[in-house]
C-alpha positions in Angstrom: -247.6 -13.5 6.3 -246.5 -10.3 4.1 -249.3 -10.2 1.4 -250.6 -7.1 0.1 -254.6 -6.8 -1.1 -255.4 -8.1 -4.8 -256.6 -6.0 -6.8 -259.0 -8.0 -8.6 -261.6 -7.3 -5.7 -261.6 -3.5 -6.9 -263.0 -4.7 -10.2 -266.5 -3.3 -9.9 -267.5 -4.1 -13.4 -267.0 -8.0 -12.3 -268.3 -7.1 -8.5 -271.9 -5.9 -9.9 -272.4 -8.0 -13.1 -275.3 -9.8 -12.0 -277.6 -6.2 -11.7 -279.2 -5.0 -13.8 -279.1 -0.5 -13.6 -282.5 -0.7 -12.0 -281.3 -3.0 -9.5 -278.0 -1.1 -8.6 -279.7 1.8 -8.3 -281.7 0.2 -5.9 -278.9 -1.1 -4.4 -277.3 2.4 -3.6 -280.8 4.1 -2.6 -280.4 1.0 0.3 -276.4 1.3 1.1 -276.9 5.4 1.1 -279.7 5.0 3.9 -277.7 2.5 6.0 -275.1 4.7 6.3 -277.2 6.8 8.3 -277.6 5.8 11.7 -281.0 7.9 12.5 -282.6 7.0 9.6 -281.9 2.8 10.3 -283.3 3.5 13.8 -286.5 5.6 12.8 -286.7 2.5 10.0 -287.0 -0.2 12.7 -289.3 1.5 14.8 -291.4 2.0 11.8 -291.1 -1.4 10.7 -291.9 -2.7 14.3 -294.9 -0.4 14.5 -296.4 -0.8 11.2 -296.6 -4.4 12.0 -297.8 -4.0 15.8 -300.6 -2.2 13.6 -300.9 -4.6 10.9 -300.4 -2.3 8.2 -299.8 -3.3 4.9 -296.1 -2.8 4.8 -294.9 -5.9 3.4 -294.8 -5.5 -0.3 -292.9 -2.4 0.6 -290.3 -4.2 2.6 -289.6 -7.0 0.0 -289.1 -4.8 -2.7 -286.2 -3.3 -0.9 -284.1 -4.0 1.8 -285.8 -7.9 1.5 -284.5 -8.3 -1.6 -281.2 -6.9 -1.0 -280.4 -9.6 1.4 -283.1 -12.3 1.4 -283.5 -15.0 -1.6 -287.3 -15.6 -1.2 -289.8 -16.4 0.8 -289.4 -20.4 0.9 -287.1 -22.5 -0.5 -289.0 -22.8 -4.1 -288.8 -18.8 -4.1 -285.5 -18.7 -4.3 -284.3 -20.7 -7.2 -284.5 -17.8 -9.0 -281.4 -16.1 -6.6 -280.0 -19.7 -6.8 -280.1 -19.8 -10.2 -278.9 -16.4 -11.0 -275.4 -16.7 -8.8 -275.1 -20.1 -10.4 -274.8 -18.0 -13.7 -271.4 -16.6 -12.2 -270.4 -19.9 -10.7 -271.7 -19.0 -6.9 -273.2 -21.7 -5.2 -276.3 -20.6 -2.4 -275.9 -21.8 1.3 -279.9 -22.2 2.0 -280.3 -20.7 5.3 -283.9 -20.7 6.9 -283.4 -17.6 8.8 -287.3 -17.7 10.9 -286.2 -17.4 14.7 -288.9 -19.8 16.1 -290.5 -19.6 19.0 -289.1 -21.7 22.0 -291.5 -24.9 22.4 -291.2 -28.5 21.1 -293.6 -27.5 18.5 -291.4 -24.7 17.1 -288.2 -26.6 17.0 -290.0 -29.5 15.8 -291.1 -26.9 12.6 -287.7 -25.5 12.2 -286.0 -29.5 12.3 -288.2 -29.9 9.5 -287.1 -26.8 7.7 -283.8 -27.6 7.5 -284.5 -31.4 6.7 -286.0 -29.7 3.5 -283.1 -27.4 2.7 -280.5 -31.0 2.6 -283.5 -32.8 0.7 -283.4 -29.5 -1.7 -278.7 -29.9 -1.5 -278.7 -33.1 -2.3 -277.4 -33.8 -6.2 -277.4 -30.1 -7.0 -274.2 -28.2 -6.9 -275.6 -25.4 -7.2 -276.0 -26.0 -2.9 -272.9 -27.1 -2.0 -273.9 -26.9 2.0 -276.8 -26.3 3.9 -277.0 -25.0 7.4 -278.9 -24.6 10.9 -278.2 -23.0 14.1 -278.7 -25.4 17.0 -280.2 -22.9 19.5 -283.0 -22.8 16.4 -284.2 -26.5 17.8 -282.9 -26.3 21.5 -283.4 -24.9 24.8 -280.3 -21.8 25.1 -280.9 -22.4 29.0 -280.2 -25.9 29.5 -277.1 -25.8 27.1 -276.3 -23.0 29.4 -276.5 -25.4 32.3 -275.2 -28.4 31.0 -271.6 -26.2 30.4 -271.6 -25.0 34.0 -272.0 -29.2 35.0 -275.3 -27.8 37.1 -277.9 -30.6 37.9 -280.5 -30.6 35.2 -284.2 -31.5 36.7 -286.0 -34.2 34.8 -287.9 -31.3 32.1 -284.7 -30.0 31.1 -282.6 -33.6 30.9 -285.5 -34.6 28.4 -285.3 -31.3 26.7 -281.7 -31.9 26.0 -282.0 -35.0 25.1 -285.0 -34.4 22.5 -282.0 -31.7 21.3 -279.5 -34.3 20.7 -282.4 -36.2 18.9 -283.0 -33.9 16.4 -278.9 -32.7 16.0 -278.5 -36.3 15.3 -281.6 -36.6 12.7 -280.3 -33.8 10.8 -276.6 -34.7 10.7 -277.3 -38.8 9.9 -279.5 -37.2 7.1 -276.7 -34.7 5.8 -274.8 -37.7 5.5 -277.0 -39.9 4.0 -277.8 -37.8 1.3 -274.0 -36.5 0.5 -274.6 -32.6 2.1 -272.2 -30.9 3.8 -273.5 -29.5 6.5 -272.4 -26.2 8.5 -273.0 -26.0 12.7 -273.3 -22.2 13.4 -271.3 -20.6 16.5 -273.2 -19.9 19.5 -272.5 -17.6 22.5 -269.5 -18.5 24.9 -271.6 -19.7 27.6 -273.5 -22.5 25.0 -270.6 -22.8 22.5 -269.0 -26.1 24.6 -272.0 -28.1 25.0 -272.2 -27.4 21.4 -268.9 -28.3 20.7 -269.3 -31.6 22.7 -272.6 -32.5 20.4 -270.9 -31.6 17.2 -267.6 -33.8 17.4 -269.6 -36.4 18.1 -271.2 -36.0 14.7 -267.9 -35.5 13.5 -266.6 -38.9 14.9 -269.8 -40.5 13.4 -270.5 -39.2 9.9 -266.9 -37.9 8.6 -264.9 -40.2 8.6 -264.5 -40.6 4.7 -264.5 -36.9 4.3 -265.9 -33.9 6.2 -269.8 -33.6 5.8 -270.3 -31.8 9.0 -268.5 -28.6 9.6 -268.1 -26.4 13.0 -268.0 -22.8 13.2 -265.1 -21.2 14.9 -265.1 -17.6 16.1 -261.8 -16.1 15.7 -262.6 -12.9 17.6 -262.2 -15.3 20.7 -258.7 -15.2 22.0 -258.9 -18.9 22.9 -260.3 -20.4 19.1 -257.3 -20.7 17.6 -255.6 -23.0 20.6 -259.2 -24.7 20.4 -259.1 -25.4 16.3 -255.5 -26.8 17.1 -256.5 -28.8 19.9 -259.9 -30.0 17.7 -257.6 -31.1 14.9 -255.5 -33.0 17.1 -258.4 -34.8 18.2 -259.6 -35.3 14.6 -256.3 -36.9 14.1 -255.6 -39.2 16.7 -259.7 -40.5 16.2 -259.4 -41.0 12.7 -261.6 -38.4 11.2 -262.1 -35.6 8.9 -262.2 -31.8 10.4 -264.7 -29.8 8.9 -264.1 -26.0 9.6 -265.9 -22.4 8.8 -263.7 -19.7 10.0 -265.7 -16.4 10.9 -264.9 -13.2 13.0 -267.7 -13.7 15.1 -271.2 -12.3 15.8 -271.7 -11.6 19.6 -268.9 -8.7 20.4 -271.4 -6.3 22.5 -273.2 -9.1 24.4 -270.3 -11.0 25.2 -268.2 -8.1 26.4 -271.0 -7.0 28.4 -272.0 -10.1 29.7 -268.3 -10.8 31.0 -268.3 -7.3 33.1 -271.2 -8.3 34.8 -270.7 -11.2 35.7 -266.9 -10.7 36.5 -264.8 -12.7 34.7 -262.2 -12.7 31.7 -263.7 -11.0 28.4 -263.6 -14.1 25.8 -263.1 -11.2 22.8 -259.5 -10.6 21.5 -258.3 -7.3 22.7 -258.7 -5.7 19.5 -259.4 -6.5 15.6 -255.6 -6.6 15.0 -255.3 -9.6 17.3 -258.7 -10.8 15.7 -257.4 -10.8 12.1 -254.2 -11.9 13.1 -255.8 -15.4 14.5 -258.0 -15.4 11.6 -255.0 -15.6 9.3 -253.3 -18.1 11.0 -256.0 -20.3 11.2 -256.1 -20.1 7.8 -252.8 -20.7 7.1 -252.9 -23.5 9.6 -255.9 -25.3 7.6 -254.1 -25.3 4.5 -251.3 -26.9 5.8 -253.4 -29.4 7.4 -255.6 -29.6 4.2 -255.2 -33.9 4.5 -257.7 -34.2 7.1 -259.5 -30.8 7.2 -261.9 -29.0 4.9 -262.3 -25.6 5.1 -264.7 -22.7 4.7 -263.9 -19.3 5.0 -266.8 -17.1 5.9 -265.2 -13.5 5.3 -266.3 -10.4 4.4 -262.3 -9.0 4.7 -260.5 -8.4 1.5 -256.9 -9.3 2.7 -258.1 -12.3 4.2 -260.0 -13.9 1.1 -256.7 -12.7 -0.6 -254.2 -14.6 2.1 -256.7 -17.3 1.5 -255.5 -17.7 -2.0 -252.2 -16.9 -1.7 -251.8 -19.8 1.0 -253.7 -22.0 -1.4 -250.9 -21.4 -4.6 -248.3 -21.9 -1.9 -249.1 -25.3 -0.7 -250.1 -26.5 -4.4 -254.0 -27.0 -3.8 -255.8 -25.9 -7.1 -258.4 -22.9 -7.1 -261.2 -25.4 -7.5 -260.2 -28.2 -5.1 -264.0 -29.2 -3.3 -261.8 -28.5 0.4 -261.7 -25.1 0.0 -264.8 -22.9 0.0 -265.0 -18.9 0.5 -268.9 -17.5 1.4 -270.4 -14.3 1.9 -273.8 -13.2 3.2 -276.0 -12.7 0.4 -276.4 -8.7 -0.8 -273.0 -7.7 0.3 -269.2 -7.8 -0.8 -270.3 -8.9 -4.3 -266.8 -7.4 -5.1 -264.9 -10.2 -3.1 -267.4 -13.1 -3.9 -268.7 -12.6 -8.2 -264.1 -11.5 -8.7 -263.3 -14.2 -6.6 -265.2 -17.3 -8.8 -264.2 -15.4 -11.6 -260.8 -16.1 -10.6 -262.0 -19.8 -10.5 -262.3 -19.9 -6.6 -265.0 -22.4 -4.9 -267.3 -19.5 -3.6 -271.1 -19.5 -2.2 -273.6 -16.9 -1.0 -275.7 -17.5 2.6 -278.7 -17.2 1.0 -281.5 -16.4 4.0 -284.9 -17.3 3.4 -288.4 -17.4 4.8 -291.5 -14.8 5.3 -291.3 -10.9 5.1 -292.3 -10.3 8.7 -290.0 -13.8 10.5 -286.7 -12.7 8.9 -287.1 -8.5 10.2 -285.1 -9.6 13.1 -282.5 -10.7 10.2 -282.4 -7.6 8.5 -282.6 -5.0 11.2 -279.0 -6.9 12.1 -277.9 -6.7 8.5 -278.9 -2.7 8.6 -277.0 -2.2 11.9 -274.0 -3.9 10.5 -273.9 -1.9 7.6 -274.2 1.1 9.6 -271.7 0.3 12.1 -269.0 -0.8 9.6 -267.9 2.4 8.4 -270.4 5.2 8.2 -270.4 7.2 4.8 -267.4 6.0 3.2 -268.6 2.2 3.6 -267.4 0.5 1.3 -270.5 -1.2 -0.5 -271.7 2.3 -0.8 -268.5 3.4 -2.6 -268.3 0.3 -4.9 -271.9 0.6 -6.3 -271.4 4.1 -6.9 -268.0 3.6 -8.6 -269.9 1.2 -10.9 -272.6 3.2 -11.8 -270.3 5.7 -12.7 -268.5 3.6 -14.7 -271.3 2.4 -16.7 -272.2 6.2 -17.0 -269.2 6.2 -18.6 -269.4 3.0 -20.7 -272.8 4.3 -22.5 -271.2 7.8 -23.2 -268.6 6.3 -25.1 -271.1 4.2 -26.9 -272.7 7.1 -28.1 
């Protein structure tokens, strides 16, 4: 697996061609403050307070760090992010990113949601997936309980059956209308039941080709055996695999979680052994591409790179509809706008809904930014390489 990084994801003048100098300077007034951990914290507070007091804080908020990451504030809202990373050959992931309350009436709201991001997906390939995050419409508790096998009374066996209900609703209408549709991961203690649910769906609505996709977490030291075995499955059953490959998202709780409770950390020793798995199971999906369809949800340069250098190897062309690359929206433009470019299948997670639903969204997006690598982050670097280099470029012009 000896590849070294392409450097076609240093090509800033490619990375940041979609902003305008007003917007990049934004951009690096937002990257400079995230790489300061006091000022994100004194930011959330503020935020927090400033609504706790109702203040009008809003406008402020989407004119900034909202826009940085967010495409609007419903679906109609953001065509105009769809539209613009269609100009580059991006597709958008619509993903309704309101953390709703826990009754049947807000997971009844958030079904509906996502219902209208397949209805928006289907014919436009300008969407190539849509998404939703199953502890979004179900009770975390009672998947909790249905991994351990504990005896579910008869509120909680009707709240996980009304779950079911509305997985299946969502998945039969992906498939009727032709959308791909990504499962997100869950925490270790949920992820099973979930797993159960979604290779059912899998079973029942990909058999042609993959139109529902599970998300494995390749920090786990177990989710490579588990893709294997899942393939194996998908085999032997007759049906199509749809995998999205991602580090992972719970580190901290999981870690912590394990200690107190006293048994084996689920996390990979360290990121070595993490990006080591995550290669392989890259690797391992193209070799399998027959019956598996793949997105890789990376934010690493090296492994976006091994991605296409596994691709050329097996003879599976740049634009073949089973390979996908995404990135969160407002970060590693540098790997995404060089990578479709280069003629690559890539989309944006484009996270929508109000100013004040998505701040628990964004504060994760700010800590992320702030834990990744301090000062010499590298989105802070890139945007200020390109505005130097467009500095430059008018100088010349002169």
């Amino acid at each position: 697996m000896e590849v070294t990084t392409n450097p076609i994801f240093e090509d800033v003048s490619i990375a940041f061609s979609s902003k305008t100098d007003k917007q990049l300077k934004k951009a690096y007034f937002l990257f400079s403050m995230m790489n300061r951990r006091w000022l994100v914290n004194i930011g959330k507070a503020s935020v927090k307070l400033g609504f706790a007091l109702r203040l009008p804080i809003s406008g402020v908020i989407r004119n900034t760090i909202y826009d940085q990451f967010c495409g609007g504030i419903d679906i109609e809202d953001s065509q105009g992010t769809i539209d613009e990373l269609a100009k580059f050959n991006i597709g958008s992931i619509l993903d309704y990113s309101v953390e709703g309350a826990d009754t049947d009436r807000g997971f009844e709201e958030t079904t509906q949601e996502i219902l209208r991001t397949i209805d928006r997906s289907a014919g436009d390939d300008n969407i190539p997936f849509c998404v939703f995050k199953i502890t979004g419409i179900a009770m975390t508790n009672v998947f909790e309980k249905v991994q351990n096998h504990e005896k579910l009374n008869e509120k909680e066996v009707a709240s996980f059956e009304a779950s079911k209900e509305r997985i299946e609703k969502i998945c039969a209408y992906a498939y009727k209308n032709d959308v791909r549709l990504f499962v997100d991961a869950e925490e270790s203690w949920i992820q099973k039941t979930v797993d159960d649910i979604v290779y059912n769906m899998m079973r029942k609505y990909n058999k042609e080709k993959a139109i529902i996709y599970n998300t494995f977490q390749m920090y786990r030291w177990d989710m490579l055996e588990n893709l294997k075995k899942a393939h194996e499955t998908a085999t032997k059953e007759g049906f199509h695999l749809g995998i999205k490959l991602v580090r992972g998202a719970y580190m901290e709780k999981e870690a912590e979680r394990a200690e107190r409770k006293g048994y084996k950390n689920p996390i990979q020793v360290s990121k070595a052994a993490t990006d080591l798995d995550y290669n392989t199971a890259l690797e391992y999906c193209v070799e399998n591409i027959d019956n598996i369809a793949l997105c890789s949800g990376s934010h690493n340069q090296y492994s976006n790179y091994f991605l296409t250098v596994q691709m050329e190897k097996a003879g599976i062309a740049r634009n073949d509809e089973r390979v996908y690359s995404a990135q969160l929206y407002g970060m590693s433009d540098n790997i995404s706008f060089n990578l479709a470019s280069e003629g690559y299948n890539v989309a944006k997670y484009v996270p929508y809904g109000p100013v004040k639903a998505v701040m628990p969204y964004l504060f994760r997006r700010a800590e992320e930014n702030t834990a990744m690598a301090g000062q010499s982050s590298r989105e802070f670097l890139m945007i200020k390489e390109e505005m130097k280099r467009r500095k430059a470029e008018k100088r010349q012009k002169k």
